[in-house]
C-alpha positions in Angstrom: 67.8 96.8 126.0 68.8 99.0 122.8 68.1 96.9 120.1 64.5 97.8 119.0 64.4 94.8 117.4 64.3 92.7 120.8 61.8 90.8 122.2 60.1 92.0 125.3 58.7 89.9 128.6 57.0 90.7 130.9 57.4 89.9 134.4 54.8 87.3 134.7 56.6 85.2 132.2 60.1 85.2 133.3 58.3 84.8 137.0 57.0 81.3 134.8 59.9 80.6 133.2 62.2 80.6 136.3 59.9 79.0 138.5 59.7 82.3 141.2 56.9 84.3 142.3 56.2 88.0 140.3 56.7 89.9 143.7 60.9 87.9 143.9 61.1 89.3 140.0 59.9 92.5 140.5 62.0 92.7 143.7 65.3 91.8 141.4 64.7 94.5 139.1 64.5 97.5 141.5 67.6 96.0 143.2 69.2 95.9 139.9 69.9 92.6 139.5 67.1 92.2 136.5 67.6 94.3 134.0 63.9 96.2 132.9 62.1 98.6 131.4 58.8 100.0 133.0 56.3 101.2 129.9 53.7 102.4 131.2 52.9 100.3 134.7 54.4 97.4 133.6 57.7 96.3 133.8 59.2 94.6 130.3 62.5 92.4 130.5 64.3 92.1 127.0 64.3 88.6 125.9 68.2 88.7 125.5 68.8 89.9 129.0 66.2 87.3 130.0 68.5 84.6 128.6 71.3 86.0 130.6 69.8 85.8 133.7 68.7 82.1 132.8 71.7 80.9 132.1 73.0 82.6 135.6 70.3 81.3 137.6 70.5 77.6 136.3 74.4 77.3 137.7 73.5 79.4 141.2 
């Protein structure tokens, strides 16, 4: 999550966009597995990294 210019998400939607709960996302990000940035209270997930983890999750 370097480049500024990245777009950020925020648990809720990649919790939509992979078809889990927000607790199961939030739950892979402290254990590492998501990589996130908390601003604030909330967590933020880059949308690159997001795309990663898609790609991952749709061949598991």
């Amino acid at each position: 999550m370097n480049n500024t210019d990245t777009i950020l998400m925020t648990v809720e939607e990649v919790a939509n966009k992979l078809s889990l709960t927000n607790r199961t996302v939030r739950k892979h990000i402290q254990s590492g597995r998501i990589p996130a940035k908390k601003v604030g209270k909330r967590w933020y997930i880059s949308s690159s990294d997001f795309y990663k983890i898609f790609a991952e999750y749709m061949t598991t």
